[in-house]
C-alpha positions as CSV (number, residue, x, y, z in Angstrom):
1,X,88.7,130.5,-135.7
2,X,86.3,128.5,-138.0
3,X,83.1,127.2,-135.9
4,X,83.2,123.0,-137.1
5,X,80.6,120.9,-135.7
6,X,82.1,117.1,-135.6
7,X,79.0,114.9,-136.1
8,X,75.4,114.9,-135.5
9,X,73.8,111.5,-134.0
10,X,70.3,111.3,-134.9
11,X,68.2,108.6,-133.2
12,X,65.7,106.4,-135.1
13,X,62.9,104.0,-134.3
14,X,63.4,101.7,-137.3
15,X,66.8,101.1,-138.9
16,X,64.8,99.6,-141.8
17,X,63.0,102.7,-142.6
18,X,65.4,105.3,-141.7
19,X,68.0,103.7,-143.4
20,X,66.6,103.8,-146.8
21,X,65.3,107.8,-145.9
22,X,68.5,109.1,-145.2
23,X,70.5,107.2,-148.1
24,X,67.9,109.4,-150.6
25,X,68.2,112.8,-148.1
26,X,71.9,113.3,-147.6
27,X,72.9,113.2,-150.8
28,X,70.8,116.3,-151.4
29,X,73.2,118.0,-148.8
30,X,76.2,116.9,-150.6
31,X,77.1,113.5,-148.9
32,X,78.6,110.5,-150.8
33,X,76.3,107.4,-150.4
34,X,79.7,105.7,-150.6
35,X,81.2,107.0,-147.9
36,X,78.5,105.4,-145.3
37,X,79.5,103.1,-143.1
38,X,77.0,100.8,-141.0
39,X,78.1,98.9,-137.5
40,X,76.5,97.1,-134.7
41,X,78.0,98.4,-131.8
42,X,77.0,95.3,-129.1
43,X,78.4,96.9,-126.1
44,X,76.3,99.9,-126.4
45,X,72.9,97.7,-127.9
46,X,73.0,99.9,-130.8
47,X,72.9,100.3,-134.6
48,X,75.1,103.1,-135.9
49,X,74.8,104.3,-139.6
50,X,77.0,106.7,-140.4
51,X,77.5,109.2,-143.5
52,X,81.0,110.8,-143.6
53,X,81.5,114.5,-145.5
54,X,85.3,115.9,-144.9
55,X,84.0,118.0,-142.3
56,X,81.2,116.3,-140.9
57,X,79.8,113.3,-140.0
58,X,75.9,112.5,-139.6
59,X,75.0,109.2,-138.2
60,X,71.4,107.5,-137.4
61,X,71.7,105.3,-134.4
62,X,69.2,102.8,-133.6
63,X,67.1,103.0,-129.9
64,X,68.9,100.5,-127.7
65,X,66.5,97.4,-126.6
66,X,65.3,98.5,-123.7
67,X,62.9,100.9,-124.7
68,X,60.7,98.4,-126.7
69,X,59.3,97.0,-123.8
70,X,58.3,101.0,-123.4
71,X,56.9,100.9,-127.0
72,X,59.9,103.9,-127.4
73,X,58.1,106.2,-124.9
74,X,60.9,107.8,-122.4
75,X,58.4,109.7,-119.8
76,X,57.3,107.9,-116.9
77,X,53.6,109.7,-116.9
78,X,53.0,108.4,-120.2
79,X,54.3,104.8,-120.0
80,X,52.2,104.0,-116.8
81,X,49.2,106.8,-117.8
82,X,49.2,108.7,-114.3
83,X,51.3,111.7,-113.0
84,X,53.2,111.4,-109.5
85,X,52.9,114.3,-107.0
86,X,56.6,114.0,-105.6
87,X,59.3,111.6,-106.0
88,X,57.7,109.8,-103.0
89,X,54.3,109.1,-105.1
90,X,56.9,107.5,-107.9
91,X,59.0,105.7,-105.5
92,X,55.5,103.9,-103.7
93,X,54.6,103.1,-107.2
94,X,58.0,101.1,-108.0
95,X,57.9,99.8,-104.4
96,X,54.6,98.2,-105.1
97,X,55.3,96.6,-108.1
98,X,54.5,98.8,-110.8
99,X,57.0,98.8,-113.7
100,X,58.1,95.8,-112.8
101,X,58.8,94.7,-116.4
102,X,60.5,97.6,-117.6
103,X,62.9,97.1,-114.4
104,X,63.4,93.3,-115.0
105,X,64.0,94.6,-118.8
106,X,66.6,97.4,-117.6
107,X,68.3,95.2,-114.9
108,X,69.1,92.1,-117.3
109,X,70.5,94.7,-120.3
110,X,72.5,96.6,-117.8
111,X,74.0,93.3,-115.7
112,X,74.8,92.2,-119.3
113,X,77.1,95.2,-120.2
């Protein structure tokens, strides 16, 4: 049996500069610019750019919209700057108000979907 590996998602920060980036790159690895294919997939809140090779396909997805209001950080330690002892530190934390934006961010993208 031949190993084939479907596609590769790769997940980008800006559209507008990865865009360009990969259009120059994947060509060097044998991809056909014409072969890409760009959609906005609403449901998801993402941008999908994908380059197609008969066995292959390599696409650059934009971060959904959530995480700018984390300026694209995922870790909770370094969104709020301080480290939680136990889940119990964390869930005080939320209880008390802190990441109240992020929350009112997640909860009005997820109730949309």
């Amino acid at each position: 049996m031949e190993p084939i590996i479907d596609h590769i998602q790769i997940t980008v920060k800006d559209m507008n500069i990865a865009t360009p980036f990969y259009d120059r790159f994947l060509p060097l690895l044998g991809f056909e610019i014409q072969n890409k294919v760009s959609a906005v997939i609403a449901e998801h809140d993402f941008h999908v750019v994908e380059y197609t090779y008969p066995r292959l396909a390599i696409a650059i997805t934009s971060l959904r919209e959530v995480f700018k209001g984390t300026d694209y950080t995922f870790k909770c330690s370094e969104i709020v700057g301080r480290k939680f002892e136990n889940i119990s530190d964390h869930a005080g934390y939320l209880r008390d108000g802190g990441c109240s934006e992020i929350i009112k961010v997640l909860a009005t993208t997820l109730s949309a979907e």
